[in-house]
Backbone as CSV, one residue per row, in Angstrom:
resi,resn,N_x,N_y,N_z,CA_x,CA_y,CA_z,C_x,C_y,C_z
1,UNK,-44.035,38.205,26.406,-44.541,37.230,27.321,-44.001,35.855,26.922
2,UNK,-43.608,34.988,27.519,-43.278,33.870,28.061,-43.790,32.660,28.138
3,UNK,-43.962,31.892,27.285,-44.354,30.953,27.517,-43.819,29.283,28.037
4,UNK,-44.072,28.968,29.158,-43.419,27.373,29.245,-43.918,26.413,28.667
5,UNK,-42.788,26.004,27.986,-43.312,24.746,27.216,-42.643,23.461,27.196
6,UNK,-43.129,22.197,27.221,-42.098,21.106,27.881,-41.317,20.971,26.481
7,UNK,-41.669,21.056,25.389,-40.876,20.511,24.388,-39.705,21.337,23.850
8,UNK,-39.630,22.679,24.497,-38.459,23.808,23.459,-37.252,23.134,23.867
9,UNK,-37.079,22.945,25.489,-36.057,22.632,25.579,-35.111,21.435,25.060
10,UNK,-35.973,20.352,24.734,-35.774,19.374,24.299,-35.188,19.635,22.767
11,UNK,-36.072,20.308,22.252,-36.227,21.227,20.658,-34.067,21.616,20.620
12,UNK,-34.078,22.929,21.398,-32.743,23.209,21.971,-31.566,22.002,21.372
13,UNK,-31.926,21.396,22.500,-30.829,20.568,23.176,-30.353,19.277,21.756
14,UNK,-31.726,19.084,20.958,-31.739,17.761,19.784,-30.920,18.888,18.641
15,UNK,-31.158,20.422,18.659,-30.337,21.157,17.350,-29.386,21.256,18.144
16,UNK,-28.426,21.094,19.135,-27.333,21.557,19.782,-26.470,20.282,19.847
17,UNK,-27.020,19.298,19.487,-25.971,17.952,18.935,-26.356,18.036,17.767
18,UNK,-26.939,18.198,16.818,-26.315,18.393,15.673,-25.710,19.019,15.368
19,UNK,-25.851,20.598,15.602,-24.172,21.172,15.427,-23.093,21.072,15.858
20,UNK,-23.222,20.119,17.108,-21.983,19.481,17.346,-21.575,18.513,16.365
21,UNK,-22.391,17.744,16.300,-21.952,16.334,15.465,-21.420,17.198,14.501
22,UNK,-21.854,18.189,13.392,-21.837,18.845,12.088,-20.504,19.231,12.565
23,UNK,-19.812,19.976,13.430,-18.430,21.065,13.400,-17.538,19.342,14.137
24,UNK,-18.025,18.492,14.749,-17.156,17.118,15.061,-17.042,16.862,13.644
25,UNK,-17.778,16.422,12.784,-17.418,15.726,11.371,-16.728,16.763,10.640
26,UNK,-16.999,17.791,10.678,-15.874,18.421,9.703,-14.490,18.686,10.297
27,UNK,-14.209,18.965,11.506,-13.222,18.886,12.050,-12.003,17.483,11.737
28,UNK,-13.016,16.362,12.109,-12.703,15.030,11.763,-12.014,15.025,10.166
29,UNK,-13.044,15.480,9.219,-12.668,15.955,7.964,-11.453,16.331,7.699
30,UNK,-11.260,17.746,7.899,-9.954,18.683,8.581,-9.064,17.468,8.369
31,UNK,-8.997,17.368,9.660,-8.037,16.435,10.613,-6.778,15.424,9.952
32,UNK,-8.017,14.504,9.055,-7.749,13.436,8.343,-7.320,13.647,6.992
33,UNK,-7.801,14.936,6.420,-7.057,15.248,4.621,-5.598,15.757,5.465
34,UNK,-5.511,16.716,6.366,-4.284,17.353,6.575,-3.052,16.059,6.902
35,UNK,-3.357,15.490,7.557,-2.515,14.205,8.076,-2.384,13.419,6.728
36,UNK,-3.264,12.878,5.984,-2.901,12.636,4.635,-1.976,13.285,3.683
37,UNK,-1.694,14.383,3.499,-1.203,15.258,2.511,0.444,15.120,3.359
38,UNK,0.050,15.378,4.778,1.503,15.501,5.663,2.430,14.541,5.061
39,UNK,1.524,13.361,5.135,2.243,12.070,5.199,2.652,11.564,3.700
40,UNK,1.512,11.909,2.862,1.921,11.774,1.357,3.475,12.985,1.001
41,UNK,3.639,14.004,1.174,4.577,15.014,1.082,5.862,14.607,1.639
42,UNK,5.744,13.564,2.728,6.947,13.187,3.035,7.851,11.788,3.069
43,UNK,6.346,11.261,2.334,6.754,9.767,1.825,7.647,9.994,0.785
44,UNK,7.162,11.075,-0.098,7.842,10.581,-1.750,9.022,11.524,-1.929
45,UNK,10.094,10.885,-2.360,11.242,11.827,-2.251,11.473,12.195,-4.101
46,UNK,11.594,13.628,-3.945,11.563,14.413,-5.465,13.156,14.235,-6.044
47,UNK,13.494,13.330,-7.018,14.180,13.365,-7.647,14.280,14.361,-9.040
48,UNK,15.295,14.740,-8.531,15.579,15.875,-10.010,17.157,15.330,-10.858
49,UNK,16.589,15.220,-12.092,17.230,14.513,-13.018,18.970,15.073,-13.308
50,UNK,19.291,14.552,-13.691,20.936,15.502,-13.731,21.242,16.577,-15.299
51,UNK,20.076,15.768,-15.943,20.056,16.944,-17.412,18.456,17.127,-17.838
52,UNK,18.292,17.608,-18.774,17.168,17.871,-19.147,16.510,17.361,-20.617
53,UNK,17.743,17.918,-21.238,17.425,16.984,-22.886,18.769,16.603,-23.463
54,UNK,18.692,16.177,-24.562,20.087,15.354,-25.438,21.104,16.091,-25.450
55,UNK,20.896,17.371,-25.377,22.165,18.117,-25.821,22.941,18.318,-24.176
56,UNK,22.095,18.361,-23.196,22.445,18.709,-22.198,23.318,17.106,-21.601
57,UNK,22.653,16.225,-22.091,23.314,14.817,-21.771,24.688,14.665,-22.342
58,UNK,24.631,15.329,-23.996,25.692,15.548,-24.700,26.796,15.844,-24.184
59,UNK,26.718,16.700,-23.769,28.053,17.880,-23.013,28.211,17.496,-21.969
60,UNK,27.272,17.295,-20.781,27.822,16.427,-19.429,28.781,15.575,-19.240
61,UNK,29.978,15.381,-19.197,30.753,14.018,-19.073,31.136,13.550,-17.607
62,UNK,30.086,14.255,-16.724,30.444,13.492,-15.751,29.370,11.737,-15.747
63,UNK,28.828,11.235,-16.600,28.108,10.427,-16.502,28.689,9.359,-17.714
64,UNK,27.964,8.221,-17.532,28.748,7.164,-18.875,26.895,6.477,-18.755
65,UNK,27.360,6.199,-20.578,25.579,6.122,-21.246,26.236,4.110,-20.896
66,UNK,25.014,3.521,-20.484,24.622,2.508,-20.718,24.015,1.406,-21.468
67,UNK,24.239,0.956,-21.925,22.960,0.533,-23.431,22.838,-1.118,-23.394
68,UNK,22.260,-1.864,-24.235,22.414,-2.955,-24.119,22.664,-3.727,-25.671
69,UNK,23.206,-4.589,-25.774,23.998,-4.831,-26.832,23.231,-5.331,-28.369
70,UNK,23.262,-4.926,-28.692,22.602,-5.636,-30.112,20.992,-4.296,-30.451
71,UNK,20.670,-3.426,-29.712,19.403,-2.779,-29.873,19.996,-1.509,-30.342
72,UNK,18.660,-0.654,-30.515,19.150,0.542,-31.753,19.510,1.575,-31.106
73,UNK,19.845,1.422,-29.352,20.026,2.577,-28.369,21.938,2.723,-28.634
74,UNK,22.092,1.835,-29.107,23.547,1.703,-29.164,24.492,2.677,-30.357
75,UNK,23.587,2.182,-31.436,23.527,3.190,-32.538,23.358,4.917,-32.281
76,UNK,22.285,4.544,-31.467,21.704,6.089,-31.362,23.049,7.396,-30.271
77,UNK,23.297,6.374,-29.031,24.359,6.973,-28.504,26.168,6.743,-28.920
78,UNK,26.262,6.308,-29.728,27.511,6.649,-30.612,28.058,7.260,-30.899
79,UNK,29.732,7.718,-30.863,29.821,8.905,-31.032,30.084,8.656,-32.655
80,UNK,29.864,9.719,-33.659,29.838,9.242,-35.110,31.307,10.027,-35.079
81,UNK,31.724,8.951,-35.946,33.162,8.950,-36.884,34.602,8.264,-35.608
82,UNK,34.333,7.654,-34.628,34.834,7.375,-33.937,35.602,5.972,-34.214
């Protein structure tokens, strides 16, 4: 049996925007990390180095070491007995 009542519908209708609002805000959510990540992923461009460690710098000669004059980097990239 059945009862009419003035307030269910009202009842209804006040939980039926909140689950809207609730699946709007997470959607919104969604929305806004994905577009973030898009945009971070294609801002930054991945440079990959041409060696990895000293020895690999060692042997490479397609490159020329740089240094600056008078500091101990100069020493360090030297070739010894030269």
């Amino acid at each position: 049996m059945l009862h009419d009542c003035h307030g269910c519908v009202a009842v209804i209708q006040f939980g039926c925007r909140f689950v809207f609002l609730g699946v709007f805000l997470i959607g919104l959510l969604v929305s806004a990390s994905y577009s973030a990540a898009l945009t971070s992923f294609l801002a930054v461009k991945i440079h990959k180095p041409p060696f990895r460690n000293m020895k690999e710098m060692l042997y490479d000669t397609n490159y020329n070491i740089v240094t600056v004059a008078g500091t101990n980097y100069v020493e360090i990239f030297s070739v010894r007995g030269a």
